[in-house]
ZAPA-995479 format. One line per field, with one value per residue (C-alpha): x, y, z; residue number from 1. Coordinates in steps of 0.5 Angstrom, whole numbers, padded with zeros to 4 digits, m for minus. Example, Ala and Ser with C-alpha at 12.3 -4.5 7.8 and 13.67 -1.06 7.14 Angstrom:
px <- c(0025, 0027)
py <- c(m0009, m0002)
pz <- c(0016, 0014)
resi <- c(1, 2)
//
This chain:
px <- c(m0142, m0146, m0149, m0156, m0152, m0148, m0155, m0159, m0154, m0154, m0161, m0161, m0156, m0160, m0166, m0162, m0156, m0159, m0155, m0149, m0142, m0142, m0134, m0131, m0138, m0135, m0127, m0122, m0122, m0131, m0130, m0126, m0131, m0137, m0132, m0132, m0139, m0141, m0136, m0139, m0146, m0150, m0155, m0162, m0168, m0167, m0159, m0153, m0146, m0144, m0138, m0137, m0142, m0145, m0152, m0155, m0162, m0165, m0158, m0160, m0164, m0159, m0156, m0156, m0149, m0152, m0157, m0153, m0151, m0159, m0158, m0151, m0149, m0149, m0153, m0160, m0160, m0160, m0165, m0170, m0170, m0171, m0177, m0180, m0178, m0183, m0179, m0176, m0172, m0175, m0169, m0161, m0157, m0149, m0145, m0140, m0136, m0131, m0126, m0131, m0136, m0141, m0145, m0150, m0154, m0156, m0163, m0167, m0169, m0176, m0180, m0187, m0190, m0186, m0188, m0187, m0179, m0180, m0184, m0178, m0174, m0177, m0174, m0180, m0182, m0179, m0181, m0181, m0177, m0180, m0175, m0167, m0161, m0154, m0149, m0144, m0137, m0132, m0126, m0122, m0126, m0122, m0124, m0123, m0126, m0133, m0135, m0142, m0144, m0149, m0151, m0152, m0160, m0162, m0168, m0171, m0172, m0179, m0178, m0173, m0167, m0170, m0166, m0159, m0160, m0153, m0153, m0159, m0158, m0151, m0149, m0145, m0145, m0139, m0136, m0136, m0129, m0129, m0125, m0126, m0132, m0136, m0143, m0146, m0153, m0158, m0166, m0169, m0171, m0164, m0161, m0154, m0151, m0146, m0139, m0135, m0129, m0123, m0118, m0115, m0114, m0119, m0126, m0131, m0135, m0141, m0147, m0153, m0159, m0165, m0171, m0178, m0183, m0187, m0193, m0188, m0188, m0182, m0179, m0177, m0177, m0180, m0186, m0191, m0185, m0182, m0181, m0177, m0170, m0172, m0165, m0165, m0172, m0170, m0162, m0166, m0167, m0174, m0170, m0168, m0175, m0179, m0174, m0176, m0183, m0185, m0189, m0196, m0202, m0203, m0208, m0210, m0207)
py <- c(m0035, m0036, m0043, m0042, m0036, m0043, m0048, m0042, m0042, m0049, m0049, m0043, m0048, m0054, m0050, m0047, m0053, m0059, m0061, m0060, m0062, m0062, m0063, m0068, m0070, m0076, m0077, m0083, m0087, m0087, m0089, m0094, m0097, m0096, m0099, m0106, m0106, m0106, m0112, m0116, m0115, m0122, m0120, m0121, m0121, m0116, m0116, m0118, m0119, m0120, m0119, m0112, m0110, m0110, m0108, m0108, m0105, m0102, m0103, m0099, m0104, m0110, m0107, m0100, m0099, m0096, m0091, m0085, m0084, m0083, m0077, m0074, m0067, m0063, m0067, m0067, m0060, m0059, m0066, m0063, m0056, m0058, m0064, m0062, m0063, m0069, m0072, m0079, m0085, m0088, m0092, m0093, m0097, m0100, m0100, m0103, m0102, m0106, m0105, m0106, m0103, m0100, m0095, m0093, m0087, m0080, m0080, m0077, m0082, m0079, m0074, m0071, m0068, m0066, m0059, m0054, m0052, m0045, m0044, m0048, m0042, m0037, m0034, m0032, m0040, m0045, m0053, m0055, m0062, m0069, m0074, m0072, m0077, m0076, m0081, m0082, m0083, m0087, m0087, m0081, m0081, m0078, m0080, m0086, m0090, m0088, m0081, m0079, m0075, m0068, m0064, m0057, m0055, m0061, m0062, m0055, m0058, m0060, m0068, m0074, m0074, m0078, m0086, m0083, m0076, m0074, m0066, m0061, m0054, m0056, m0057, m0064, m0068, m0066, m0070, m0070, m0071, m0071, m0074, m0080, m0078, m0072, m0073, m0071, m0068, m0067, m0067, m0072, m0069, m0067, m0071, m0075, m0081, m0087, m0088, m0094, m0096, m0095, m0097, m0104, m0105, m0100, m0101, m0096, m0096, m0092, m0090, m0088, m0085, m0083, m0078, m0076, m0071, m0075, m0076, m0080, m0089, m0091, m0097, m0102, m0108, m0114, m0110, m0115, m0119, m0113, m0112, m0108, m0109, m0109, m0107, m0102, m0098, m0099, m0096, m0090, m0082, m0080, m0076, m0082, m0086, m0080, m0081, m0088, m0088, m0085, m0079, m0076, m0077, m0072, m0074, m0081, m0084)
pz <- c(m0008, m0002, m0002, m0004, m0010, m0012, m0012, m0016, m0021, m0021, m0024, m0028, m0032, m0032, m0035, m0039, m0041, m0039, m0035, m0028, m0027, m0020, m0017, m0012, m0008, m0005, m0004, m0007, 0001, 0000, m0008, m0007, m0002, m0008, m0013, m0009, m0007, m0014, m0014, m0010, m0013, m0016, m0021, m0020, m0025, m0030, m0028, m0033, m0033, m0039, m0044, m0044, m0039, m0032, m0031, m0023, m0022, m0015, m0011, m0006, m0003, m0002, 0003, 0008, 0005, 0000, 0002, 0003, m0004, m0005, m0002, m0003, m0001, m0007, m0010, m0007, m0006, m0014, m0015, m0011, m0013, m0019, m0018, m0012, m0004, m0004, m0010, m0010, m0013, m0019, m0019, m0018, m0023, m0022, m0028, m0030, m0037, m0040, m0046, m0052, m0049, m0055, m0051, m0055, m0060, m0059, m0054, m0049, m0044, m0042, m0045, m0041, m0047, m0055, m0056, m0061, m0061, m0063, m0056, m0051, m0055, m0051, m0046, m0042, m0042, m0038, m0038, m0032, m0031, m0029, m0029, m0027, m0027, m0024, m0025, m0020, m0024, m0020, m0024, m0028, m0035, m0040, m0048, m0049, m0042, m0043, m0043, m0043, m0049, m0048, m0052, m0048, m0050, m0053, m0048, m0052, m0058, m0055, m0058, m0058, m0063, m0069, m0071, m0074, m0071, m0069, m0068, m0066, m0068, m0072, m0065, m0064, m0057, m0053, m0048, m0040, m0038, m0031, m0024, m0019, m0015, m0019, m0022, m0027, m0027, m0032, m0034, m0038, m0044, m0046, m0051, m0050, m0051, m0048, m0051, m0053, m0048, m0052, m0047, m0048, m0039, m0036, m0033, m0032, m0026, m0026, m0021, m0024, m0019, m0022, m0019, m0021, m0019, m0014, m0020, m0024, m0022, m0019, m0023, m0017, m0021, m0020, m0019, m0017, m0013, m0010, m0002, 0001, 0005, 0013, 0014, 0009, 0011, 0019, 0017, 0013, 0015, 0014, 0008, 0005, 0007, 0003, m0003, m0002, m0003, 0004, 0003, 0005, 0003, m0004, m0010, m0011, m0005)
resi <- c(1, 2, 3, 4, 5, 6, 7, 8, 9, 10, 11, 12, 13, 14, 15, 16, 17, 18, 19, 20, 21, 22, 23, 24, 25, 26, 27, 28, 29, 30, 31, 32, 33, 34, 35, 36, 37, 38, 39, 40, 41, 42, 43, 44, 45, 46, 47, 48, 49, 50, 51, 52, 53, 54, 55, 56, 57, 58, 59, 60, 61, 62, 63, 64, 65, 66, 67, 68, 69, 70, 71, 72, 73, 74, 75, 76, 77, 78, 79, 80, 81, 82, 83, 84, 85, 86, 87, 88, 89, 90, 91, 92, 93, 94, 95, 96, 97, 98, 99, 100, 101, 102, 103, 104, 105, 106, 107, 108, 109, 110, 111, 112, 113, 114, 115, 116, 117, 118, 119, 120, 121, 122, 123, 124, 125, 126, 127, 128, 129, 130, 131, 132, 133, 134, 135, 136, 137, 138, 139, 140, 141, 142, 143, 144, 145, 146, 147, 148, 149, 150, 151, 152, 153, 154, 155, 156, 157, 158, 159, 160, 161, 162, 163, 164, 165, 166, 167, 168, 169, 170, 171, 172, 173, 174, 175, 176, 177, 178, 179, 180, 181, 182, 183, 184, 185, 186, 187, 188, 189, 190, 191, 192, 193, 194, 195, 196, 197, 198, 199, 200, 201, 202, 203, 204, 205, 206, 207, 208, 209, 210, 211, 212, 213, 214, 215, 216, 217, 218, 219, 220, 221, 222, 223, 224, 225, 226, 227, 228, 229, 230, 231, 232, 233, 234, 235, 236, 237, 238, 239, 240, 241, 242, 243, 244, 245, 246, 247, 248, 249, 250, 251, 252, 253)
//
């Protein structure tokens, strides 16, 4: 396939499963440099280091390091052909994943409006994405170190999985087992969920991008008290600068 055959595929299946596994987008030498960024990061208001997980919001602006893993090759392409090219970042989370770590239940992080299932079973209707995530796995996730679990199709039921929903349609989450430096992309209406660390000596590291369509708020936290890094705006490409807020004059601006 040519480039532009992979990307349309690409997104004919994120409207059609919910979601992408994209394949070796960073290789072991830059993995390993994340993987020590996220050790020396030191949380900051809404952060945590806890017993069985690490939890740092808004990375990016701690430093130009992490700029380019807004905007990963491969990655980008798919994000804005799903959202727009006048999308942006609404936030970018490092993780770290600890033996005994619970995860969490079945839930679709964002949903834009609940609309009838029947409708979204329609072929000829295609509802368009808001939000996208991709996580950026920095270790081999097999079945025990944390596997995220999908359900293909679930962002077509038109609402959010009800408290002790495990399954949409018969269908059961599956999980994403992958490699060191494959992402994971899906839109957030699909239904999925964390798994448990099983593993008695393993931490899973994780990087978390979120995008939304220009109208959607971006969750810089602390809001009132957020400033940007000057050394991470000087060191930004006018892409990255864009994924960072910078866009043209649109509506309510």
């Amino acid at each position: 396939m040519n480039p532009s055959g992979t990307l349309a595929r690409q997104l004919e299946a994120m409207h059609r499963d919910g979601f992408v596994l994209l394949r070796q987008v960073l290789t072991p030498s830059p993995i390993e440099a994340v993987r020590a960024a996220i050790d020396r990061l030191e949380p900051i208001h809404w952060d945590y280091q806890g017993l069985v997980d690490d939890h740092y919001k808004c990375v990016f602006n701690r430093d130009p390091f992490w700029l380019p893993l807004l905007d990963l090759p491969g990655v980008i392409e798919l994000v804005e052909a799903c959202l727009g090219d006048d999308c942006h970042v609404i936030g970018q989370t490092a993780w770290r994943s600890h033996p005994g770590f619970v995860g969490g239940e079945l839930h679709a992080d964002y949903l834009a409006l609940e609309l009838p299932e029947q409708w979204l079973a329609d072929g000829s209707f295609q509802l368009p994405m808001q939000v996208c995530t991709a996580h950026l796995y920095l270790d081999d996730i097999d079945a025990d170190l944390c596997p995220t679990l999908v359900i293909p199709g679930s962002h077509r039921a038109g609402r959010k999985p009800q408290p002790g929903e495990t399954q949409w349609q018969g269908r059961e989450p599956v999980p994403v087992l992958c490699e060191a430096g494959d992402v994971l992309v899906f839109r957030s209406d699909l239904w999925h969920a964390g798994s448990r660390n099983r593993t008695v000596d393993r931490r899973r590291y994780l990087l978390q991008m979120h995008y939304g369509r220009r109208m959607v708020a971006q969750k810089f936290s602390p809001y009132l008290h957020w400033q940007f890094n000057s050394a991470v705006i000087a060191a930004a490409t006018p892409r990255q600068r864009r994924l960072l807020g910078e866009h043209e004059a649109s509506e309510y601006d």
